[in-house]
VOBA-1610 file (N, C-alpha, C; in pm, whole numbers, padded with zeros to 5 digits, always signed):
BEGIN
Unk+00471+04068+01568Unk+00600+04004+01546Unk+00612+03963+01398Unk+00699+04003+01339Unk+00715+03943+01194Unk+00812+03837+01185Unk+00765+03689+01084Unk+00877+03601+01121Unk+00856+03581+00926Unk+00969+03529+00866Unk+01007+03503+00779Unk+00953+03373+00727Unk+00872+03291+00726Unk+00798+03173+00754Unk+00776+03095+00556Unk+00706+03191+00504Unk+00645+03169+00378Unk+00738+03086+00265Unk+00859+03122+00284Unk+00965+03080+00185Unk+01002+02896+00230Unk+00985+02916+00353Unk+01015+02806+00455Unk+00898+02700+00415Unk+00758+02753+00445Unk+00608+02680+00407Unk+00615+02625+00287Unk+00641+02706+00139Unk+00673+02698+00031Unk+00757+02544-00029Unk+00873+02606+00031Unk+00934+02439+00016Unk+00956+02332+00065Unk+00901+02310+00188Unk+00844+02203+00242Unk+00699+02172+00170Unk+00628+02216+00153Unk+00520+02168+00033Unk+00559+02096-00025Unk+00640+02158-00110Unk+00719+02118-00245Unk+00818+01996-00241Unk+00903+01980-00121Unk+00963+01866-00110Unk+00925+01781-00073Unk+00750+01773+00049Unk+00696+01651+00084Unk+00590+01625-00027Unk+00579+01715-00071Unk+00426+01740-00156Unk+00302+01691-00116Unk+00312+01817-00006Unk+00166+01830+00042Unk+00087+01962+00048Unk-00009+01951+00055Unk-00034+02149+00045Unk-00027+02200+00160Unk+00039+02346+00092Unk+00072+02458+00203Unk-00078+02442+00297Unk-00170+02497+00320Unk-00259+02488+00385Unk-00218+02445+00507Unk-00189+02242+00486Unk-00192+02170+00583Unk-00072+02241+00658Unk+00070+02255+00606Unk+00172+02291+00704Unk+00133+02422+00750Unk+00031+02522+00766Unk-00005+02646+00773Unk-00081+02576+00931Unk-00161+02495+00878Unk-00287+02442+01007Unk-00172+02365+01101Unk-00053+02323+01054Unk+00023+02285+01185Unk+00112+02390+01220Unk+00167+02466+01201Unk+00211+02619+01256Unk+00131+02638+01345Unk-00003+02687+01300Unk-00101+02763+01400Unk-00148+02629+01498Unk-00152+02529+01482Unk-00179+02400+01586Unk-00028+02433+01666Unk+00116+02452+01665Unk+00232+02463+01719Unk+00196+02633+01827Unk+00137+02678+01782Unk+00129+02825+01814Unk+00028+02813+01940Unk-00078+02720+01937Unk-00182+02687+02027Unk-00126+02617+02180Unk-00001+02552+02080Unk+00045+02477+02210Unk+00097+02569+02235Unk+00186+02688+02226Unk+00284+02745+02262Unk+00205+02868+02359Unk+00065+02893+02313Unk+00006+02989+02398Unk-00058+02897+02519Unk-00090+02743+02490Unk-00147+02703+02573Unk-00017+02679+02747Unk+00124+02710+02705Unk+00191+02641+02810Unk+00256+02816+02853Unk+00173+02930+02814Unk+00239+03034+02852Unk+00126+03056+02932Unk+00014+03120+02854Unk-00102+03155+02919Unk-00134+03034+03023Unk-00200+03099+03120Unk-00358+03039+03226Unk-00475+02924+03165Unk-00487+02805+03215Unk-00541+02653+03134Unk-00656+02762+03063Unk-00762+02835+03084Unk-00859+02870+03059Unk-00875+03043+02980Unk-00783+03054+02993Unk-00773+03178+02875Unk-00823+03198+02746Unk-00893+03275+02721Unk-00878+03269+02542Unk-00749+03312+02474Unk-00705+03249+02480Unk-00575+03259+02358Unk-00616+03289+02256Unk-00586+03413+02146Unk-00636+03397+02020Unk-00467+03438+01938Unk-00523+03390+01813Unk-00387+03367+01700Unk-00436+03503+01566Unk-00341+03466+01539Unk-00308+03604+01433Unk-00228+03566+01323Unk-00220+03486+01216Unk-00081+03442+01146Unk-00121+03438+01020Unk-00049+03557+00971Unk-00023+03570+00815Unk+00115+03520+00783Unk+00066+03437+00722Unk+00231+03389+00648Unk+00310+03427+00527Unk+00235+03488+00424Unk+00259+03580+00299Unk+00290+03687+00374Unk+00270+03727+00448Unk+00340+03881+00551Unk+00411+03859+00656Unk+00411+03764+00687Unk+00490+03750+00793Unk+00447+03785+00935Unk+00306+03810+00930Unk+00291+03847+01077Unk+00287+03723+01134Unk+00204+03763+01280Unk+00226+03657+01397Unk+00215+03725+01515Unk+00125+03666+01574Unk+00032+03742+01693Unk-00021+03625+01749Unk-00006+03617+01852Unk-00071+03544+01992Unk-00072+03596+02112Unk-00220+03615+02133Unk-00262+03715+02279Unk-00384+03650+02344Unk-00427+03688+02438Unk-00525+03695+02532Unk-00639+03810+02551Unk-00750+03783+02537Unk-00825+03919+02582Unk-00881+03940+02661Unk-00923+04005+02766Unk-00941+04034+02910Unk-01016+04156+02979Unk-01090+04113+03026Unk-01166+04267+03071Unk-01140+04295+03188Unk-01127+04435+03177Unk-01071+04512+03285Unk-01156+04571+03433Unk-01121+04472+03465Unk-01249+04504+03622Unk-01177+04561+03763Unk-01250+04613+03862Unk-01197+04667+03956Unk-01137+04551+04044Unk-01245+04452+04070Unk-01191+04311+04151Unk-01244+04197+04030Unk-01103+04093+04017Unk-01092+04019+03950Unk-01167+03857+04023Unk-01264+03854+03943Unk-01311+03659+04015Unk-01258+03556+03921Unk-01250+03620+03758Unk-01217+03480+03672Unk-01092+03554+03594Unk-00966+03495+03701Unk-00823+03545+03606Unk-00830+03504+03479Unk-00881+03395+03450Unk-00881+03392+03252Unk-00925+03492+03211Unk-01018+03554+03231Unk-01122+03652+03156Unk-01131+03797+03239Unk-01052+03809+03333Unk-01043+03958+03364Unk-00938+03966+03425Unk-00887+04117+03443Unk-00716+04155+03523Unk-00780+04298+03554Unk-00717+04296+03676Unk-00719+04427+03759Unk-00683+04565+03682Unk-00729+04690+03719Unk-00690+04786+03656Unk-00537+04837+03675Unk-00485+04821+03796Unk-00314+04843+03786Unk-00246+04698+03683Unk-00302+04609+03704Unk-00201+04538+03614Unk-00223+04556+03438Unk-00364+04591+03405Unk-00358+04640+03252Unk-00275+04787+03234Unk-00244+04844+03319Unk-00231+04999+03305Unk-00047+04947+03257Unk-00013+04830+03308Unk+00122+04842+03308Unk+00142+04792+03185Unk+00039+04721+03118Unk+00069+04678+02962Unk+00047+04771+02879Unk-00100+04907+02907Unk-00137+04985+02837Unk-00189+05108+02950Unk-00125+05228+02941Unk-00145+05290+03059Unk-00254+05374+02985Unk-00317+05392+02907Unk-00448+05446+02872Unk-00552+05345+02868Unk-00493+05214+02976Unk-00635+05139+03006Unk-00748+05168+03108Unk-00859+05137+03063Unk-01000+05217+03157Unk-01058+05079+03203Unk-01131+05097+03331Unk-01192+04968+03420Unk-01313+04975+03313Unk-01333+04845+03273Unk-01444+04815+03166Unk-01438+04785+03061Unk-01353+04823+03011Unk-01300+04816+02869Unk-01235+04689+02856Unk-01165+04614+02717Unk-01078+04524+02681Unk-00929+04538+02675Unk-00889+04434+02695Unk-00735+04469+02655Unk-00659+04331+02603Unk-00561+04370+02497Unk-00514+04241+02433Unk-00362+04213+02540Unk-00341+04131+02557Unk-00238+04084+02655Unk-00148+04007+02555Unk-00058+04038+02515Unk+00068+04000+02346Unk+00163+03869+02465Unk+00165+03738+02377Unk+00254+03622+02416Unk+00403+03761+02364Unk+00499+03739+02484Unk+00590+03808+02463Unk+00667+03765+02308Unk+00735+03845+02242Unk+00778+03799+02114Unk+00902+03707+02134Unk+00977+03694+02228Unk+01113+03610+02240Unk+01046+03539+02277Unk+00935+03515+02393Unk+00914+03374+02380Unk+00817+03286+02315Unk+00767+03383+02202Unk+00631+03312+02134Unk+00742+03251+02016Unk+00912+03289+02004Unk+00951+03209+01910Unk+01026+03114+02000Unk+01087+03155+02117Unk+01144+03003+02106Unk+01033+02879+02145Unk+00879+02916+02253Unk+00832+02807+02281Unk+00789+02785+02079Unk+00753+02840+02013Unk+00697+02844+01909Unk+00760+02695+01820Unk+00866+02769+01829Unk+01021+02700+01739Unk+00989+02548+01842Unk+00990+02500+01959Unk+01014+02377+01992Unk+00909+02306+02005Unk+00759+02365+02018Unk+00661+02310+01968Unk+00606+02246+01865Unk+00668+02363+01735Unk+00624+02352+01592Unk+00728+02225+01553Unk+00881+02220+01591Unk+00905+02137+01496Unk+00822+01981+01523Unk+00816+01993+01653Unk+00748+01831+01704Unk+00598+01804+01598Unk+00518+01898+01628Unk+00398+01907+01553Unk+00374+01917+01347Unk+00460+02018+01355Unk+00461+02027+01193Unk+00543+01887+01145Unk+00622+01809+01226Unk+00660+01698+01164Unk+00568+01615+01196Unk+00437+01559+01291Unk+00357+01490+01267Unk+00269+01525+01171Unk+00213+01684+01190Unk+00117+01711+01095Unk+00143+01672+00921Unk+00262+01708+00898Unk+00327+01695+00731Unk+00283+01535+00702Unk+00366+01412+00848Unk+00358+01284+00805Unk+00237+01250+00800Unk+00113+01301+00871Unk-00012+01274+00881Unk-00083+01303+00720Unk-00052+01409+00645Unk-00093+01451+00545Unk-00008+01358+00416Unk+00126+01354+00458Unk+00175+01252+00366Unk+00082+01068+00355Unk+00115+01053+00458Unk+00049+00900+00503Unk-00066+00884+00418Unk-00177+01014+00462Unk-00327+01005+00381Unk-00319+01074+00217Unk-00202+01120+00202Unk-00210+01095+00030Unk-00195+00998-00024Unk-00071+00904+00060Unk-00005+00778-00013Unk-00103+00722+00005Unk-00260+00685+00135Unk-00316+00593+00126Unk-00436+00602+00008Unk-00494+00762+00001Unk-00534+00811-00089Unk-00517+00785-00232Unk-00415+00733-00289Unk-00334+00727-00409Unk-00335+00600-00468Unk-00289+00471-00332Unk-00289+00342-00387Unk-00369+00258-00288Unk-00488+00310-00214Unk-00595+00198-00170Unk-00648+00154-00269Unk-00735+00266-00366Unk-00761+00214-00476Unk-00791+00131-00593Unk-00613+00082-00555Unk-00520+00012-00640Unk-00478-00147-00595Unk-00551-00145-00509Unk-00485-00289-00414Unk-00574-00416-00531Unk-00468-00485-00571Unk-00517-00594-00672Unk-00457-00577-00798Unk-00403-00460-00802Unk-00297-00416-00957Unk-00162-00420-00954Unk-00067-00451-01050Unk+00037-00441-01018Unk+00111-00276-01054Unk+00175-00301-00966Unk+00292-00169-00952Unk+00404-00195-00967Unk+00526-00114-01032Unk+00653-00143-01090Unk+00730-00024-00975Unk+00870-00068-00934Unk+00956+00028-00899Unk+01076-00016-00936Unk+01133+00058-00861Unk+01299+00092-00859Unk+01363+00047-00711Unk+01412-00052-00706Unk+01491-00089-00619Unk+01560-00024-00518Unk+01553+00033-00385Unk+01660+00149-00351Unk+01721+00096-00258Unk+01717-00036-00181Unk+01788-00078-00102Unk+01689-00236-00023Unk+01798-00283+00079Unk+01719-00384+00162Unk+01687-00342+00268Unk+01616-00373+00395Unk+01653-00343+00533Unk+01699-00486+00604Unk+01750-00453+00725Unk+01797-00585+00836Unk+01731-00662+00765Unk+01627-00710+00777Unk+01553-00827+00770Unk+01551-00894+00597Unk+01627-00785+00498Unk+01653-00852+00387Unk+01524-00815+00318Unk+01403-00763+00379Unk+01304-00676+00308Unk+01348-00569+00181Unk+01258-00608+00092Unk+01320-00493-00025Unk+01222-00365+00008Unk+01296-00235-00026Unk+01236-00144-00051Unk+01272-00037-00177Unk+01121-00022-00231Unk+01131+00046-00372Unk+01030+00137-00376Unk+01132+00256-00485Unk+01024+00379-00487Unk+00936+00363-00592Unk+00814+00421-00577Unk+00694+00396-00662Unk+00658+00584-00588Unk+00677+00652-00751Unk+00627+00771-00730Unk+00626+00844-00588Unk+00761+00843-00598Unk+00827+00871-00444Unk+00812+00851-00315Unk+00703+00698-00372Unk+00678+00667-00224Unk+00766+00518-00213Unk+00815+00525-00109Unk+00873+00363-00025Unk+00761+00275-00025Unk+00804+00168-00096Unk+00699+00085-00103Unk+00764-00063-00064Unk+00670-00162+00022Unk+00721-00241+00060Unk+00709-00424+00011Unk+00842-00482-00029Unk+00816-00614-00063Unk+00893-00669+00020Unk+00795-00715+00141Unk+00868-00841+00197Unk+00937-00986+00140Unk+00998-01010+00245Unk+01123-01137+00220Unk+01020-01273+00166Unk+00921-01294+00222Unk+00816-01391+00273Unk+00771-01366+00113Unk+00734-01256+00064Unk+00676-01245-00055Unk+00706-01237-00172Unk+00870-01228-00145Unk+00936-01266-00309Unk+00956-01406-00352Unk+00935-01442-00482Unk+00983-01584-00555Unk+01058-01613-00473Unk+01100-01766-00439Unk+01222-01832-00396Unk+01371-01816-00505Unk+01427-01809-00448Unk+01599-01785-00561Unk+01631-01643-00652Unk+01475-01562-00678Unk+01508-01466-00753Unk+01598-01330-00688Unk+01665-01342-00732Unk+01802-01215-00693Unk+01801-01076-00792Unk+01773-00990-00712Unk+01757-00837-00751Unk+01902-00747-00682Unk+01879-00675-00738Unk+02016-00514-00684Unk+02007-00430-00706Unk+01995-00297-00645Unk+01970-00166-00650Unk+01991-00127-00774Unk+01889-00092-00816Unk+01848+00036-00913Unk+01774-00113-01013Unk+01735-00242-00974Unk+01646-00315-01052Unk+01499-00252-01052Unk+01431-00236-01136Unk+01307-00260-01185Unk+01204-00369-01127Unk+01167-00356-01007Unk+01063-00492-00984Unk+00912-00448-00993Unk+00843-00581-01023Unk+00703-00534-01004Unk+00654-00642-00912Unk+00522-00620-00873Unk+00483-00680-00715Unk+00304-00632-00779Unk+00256-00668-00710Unk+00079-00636-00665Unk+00073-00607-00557Unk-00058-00500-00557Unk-00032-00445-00460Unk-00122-00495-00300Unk-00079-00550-00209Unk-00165-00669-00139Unk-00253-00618-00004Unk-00146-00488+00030Unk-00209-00419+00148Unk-00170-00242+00118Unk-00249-00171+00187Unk-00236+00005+00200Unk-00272+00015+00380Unk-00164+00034+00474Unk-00158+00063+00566Unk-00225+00223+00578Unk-00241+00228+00692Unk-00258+00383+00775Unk-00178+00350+00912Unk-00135+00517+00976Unk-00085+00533+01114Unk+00019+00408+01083Unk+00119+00394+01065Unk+00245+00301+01066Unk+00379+00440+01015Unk+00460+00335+01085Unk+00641+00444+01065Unk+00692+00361+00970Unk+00642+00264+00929Unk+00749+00185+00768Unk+00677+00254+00647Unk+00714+00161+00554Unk+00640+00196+00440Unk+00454+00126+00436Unk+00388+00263+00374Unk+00265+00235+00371Unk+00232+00085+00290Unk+00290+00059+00176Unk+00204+00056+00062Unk+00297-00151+00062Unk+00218-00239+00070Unk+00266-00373+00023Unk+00284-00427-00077Unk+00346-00468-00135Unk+00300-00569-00254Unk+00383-00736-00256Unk+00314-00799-00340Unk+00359-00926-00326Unk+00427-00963-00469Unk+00492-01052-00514Unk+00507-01133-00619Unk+00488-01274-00604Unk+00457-01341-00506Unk+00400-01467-00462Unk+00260-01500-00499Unk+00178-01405-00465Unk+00066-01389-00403Unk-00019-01491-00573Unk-00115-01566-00601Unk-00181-01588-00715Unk-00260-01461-00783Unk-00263-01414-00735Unk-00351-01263-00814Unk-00255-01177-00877Unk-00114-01219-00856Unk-00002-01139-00956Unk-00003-01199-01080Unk-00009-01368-01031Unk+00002-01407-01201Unk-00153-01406-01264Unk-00241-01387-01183Unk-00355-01335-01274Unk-00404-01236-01326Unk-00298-01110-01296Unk-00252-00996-01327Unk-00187-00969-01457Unk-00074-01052-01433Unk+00019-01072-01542Unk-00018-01119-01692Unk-00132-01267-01653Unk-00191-01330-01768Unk-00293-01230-01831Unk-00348-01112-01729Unk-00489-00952-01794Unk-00402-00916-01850Unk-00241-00873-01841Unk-00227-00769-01905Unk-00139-00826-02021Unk-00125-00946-02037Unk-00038-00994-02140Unk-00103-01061-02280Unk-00265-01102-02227Unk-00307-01200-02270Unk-00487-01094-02297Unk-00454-01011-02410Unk-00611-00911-02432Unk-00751-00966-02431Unk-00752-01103-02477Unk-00894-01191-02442Unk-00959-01215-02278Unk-00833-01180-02212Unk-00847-01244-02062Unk-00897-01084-02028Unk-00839-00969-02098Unk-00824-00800-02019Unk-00971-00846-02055Unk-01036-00822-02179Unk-01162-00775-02228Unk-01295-00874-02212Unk-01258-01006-02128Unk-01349-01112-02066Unk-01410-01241-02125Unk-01315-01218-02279Unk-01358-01330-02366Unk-01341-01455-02302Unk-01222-01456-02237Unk-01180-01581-02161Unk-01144-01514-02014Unk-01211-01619-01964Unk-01226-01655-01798Unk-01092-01737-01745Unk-01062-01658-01610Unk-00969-01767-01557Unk-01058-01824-01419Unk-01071-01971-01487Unk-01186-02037-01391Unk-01119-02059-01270Unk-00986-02158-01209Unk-00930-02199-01113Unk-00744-02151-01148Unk-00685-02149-01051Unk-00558-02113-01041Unk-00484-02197-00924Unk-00358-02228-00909Unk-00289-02308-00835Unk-00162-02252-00874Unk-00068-02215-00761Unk+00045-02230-00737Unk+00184-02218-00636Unk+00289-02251-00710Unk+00377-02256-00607Unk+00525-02202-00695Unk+00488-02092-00599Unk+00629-01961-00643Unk+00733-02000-00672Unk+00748-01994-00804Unk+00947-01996-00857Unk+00917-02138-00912Unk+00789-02264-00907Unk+00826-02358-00966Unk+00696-02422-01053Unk+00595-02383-01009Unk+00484-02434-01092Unk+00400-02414-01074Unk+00318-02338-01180Unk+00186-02288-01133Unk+00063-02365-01258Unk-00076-02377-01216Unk-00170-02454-01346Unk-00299-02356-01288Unk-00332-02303-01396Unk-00432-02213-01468Unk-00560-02278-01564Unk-00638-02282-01500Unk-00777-02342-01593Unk-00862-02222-01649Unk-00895-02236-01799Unk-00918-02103-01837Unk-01064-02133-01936Unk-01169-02091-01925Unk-01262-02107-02021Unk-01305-02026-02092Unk-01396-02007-02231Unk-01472-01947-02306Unk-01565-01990-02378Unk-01706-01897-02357Unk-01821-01913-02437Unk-01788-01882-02579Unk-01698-01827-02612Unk-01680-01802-02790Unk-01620-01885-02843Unk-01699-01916-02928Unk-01682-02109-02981Unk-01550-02052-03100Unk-01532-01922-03167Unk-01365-01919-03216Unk-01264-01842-03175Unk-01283-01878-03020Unk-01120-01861-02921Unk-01108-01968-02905Unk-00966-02022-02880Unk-00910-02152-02848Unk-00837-02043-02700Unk-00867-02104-02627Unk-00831-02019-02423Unk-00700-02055-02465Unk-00690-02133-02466Unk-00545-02249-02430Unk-00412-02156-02488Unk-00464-02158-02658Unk-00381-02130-02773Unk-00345-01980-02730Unk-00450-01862-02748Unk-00443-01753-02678Unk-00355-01706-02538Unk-00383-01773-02483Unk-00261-01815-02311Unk-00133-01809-02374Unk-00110-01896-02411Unk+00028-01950-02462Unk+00075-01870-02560Unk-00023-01761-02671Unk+00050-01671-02765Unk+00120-01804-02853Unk+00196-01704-02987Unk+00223-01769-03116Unk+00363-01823-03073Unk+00420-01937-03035Unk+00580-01973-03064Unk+00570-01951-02890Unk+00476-01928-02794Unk+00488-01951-02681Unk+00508-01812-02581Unk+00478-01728-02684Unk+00531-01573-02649Unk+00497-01582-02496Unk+00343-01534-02539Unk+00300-01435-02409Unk+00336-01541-02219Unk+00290-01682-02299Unk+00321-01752-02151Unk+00482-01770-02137Unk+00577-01773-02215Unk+00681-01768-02173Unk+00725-01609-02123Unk+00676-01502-02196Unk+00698-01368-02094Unk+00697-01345-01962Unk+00548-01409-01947Unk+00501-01449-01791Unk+00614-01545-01719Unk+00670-01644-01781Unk+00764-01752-01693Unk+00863-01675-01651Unk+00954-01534-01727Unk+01047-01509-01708Unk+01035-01395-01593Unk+00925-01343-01586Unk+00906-01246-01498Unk+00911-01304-01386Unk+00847-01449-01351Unk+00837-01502-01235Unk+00945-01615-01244Unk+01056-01576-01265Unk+01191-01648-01232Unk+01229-01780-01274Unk+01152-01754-01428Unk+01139-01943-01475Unk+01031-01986-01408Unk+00953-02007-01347Unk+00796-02063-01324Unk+00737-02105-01459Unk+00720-02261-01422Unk+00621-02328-01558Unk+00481-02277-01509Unk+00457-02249-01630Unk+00282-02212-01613Unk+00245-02343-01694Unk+00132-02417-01630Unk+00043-02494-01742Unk-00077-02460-01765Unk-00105-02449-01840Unk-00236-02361-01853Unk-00361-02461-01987Unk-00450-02495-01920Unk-00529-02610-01936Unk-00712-02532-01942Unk-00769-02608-02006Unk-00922-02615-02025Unk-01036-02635-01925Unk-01098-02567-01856Unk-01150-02614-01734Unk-01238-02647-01811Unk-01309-02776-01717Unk-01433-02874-01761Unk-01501-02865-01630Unk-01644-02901-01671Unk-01751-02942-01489Unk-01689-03109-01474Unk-01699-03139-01611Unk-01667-03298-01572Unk-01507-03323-01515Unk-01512-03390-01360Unk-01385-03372-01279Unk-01303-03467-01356Unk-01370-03594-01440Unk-01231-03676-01505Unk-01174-03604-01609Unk-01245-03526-01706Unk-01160-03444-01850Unk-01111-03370-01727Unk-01174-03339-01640Unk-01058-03176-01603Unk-00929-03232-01547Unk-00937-03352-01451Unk-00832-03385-01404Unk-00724-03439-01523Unk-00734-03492-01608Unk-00714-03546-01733Unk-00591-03428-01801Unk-00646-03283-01778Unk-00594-03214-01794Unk-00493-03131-01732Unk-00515-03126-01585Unk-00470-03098-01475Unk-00364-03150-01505Unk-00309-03231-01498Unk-00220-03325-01519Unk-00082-03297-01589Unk-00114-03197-01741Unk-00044-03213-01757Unk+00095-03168-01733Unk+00186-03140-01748Unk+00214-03187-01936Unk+00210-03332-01931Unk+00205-03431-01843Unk+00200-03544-01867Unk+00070-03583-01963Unk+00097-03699-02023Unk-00023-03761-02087Unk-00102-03858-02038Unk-00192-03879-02013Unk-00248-03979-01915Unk-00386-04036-02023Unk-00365-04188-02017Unk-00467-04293-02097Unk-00563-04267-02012Unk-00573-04256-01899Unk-00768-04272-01852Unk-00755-04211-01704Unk-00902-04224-01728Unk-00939-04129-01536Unk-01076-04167-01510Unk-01119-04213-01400Unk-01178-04291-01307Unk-01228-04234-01225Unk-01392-04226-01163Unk-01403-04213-01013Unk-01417-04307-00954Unk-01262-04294-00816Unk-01304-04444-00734Unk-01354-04409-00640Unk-01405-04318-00601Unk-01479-04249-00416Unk-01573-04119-00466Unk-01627-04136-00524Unk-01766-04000-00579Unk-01744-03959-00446Unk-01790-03972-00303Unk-01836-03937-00156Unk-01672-03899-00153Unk-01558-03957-00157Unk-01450-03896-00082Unk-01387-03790-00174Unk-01428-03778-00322Unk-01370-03752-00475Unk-01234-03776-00483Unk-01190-03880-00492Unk-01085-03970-00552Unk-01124-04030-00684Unk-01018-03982-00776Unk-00993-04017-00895Unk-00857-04085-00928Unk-00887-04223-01030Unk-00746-04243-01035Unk-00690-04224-01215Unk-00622-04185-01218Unk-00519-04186-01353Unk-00443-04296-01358Unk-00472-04330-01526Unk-00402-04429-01577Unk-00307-04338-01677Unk-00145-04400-01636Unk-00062-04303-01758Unk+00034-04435-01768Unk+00135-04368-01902Unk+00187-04504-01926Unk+00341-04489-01853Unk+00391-04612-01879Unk+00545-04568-01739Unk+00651-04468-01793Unk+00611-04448-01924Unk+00733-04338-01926Unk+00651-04195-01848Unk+00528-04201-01855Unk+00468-04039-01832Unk+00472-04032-01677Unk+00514-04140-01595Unk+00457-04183-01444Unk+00553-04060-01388Unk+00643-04035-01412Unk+00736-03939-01311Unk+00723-03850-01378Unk+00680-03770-01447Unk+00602-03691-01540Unk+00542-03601-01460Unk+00366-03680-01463Unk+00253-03687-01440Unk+00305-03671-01229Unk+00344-03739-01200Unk+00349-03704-00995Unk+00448-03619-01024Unk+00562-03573-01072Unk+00587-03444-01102Unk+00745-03440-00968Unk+00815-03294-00968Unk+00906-03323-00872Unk+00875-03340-00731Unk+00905-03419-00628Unk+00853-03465-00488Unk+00708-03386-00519Unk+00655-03471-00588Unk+00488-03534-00621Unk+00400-03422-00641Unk+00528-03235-00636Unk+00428-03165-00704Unk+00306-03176-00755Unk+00360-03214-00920Unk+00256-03191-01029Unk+00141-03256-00968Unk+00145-03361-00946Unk+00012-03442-00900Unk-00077-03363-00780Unk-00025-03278-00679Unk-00068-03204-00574Unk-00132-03110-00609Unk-00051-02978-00722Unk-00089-02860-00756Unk-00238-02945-00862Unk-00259-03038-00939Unk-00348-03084-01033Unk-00451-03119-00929Unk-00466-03192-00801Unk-00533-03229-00719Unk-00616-03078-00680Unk-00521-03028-00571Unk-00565-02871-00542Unk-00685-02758-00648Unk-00632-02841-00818Unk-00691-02725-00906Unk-00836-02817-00925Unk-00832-02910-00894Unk-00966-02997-00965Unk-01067-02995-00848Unk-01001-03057-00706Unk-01049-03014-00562Unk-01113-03168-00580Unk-01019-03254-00634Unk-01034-03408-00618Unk-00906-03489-00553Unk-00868-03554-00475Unk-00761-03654-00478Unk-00775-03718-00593Unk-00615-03729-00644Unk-00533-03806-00750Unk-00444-03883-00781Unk-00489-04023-00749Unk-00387-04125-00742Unk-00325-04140-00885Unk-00239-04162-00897Unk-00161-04213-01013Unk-00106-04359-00965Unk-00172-04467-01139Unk-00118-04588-01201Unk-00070-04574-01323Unk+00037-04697-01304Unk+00048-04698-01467Unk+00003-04787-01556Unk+00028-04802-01654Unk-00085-04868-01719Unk+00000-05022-01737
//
């Protein structure tokens, strides 16, 4: 049977971009089913499929005996004679899936199959591509929402997914925006999009600060502790053994560059970005700010409660909006932090 197939194989490759091969191994997987629901459960079915030629062959082979015990594997001599009348008792004979119906079962098999097989081969490139990658950020192109207000964006033609849960609070995007995300999960076997990313997540803005901030890419400076809270305030403790880096100064760039780059990406988010110390009063001291605070105290070593002394203009400062600052500074030191004023 000759079928026209190759031109067909060709650009489906090309439009899912996967290799011919695989859509070749689901043809002949479509062809298996198609001999398996013509032929006898136990037959040898065998295949034949050139696709640069166009052939296509699916048969049975069968030996020709006087009395038949195993219909899979043998047929009487009047019934081969009627497929091939120069058939002899003993000999083989190929038994041909009729050609009308090796295309239509063919045709309703294959499309079911060659569309799992393609998504199966797609799925394990995309996971192939960006498992990898999980912890880096990725940039796309906006192409729409779904129901649930989920964004979805292409990243090298793949649908990639940023949940609702995982974008900044207030930041507003619209098709054909530019977003970037990290990448948080790489699914397998799922019907959405494979590939996650977050912009919430703290490992974006510690992403953001590697690639903005070259002392942090190349390890001069450490980001010791991190704290935050999406769209409104995040505090970064950053150290170095090289006694001429200033962490702090570097973070922040000349006139405020590089940390204000970072604020705008994440929707106005203050970054404070501070000196980590072992000693919990300088660190909390720092934690703190931008407030300024006269002194720090341990009043509970066993419970680690510390208290700050600041003066009354810094007091609403320093506890920050509904007592933020003081929480995210607590969280980064891993002390309770009472605030007095002086």
């Amino acid at each position: 049977m000759k079928v026209n197939v190759w031109n067909t194989i060709q650009q489906l490759s090309k439009e899912r971009d996967v290799d011919k091969q695989v859509i070749i191994d689901a043809i002949e997987e479509s062809l298996r089913v198609a001999a398996a629901n013509h032929f006898n459960e136990n037959e040898n079915a065998q295949i034949k499929f050139d696709p640069e030629k166009g052939e296509l062959r699916v048969y049975a082979v069968k030996k020709i005996t006087k009395k038949v015990t195993d219909p899979a594997t043998e047929i009487t001599l009047d019934q081969a004679k009627k497929i091939d009348v120069s058939a002899k008792q003993g000999n083989y004979i190929e038994i041909d899936l009729p050609s009308e119906t090796l295309g239509r079962i063919a045709a309703q098999a294959a499309k079911q199959v060659i569309f799992q097989k393609v998504r199966d081969a797609e799925q394990e490139k995309i996971y192939n591509t960006f498992a990898p990658h999980i912890g880096n950020i990725i940039t796309g192109v906006l192409r729409r929402f779904d129901s649930n207000q989920n964004m979805i964006l292409e990243v090298k033609k793949t649908e990639v997914l940023l949940p609702d849960r995982e974008k900044i609070p207030n930041e507003k995007f619209r098709r054909g925006d530019r977003v970037k995300g990290i990448i948080i999960q790489v699914l397998k076997d799922t019907k959405g999009p494979q590939v996650i990313i977050s912009r919430t997540e703290k490992r974006f803005l510690a992403k953001l600060l590697e690639n903005e901030v070259p002392e942090i890419a190349n390890g001069n400076i450490e980001i010791r502790e991190m704290v935050r809270r999406p769209g409104e305030r995040s505090k970064v403790s950053v150290n170095t053994d090289e006694k001429d880096i200033d962490p702090i100064g570097a973070c922040i760039g000349v006139k405020g560059n590089r940390i204000l780059s970072i604020s705008k990406e994440l929707n106005g988010e203050k970054i404070d970005v501070i000196r980590w110390s072992e000693n919990p009063e300088e660190y909390a001291m720092s934690a703190l700010s931008p407030a300024k605070v006269e002194g720090m105290k341990i009043t509970s070593q066993k419970d680690k409660v510390l208290k700050a002394i600041v003066p009354e203009d810094q007091l609403s400062l320093a506890i920050g909006k509904k007592g933020l600052n003081v929480r995210l500074a607590s969280k980064l030191v891993g002390w309770k932090i009472d605030i007095k004023n002086d």
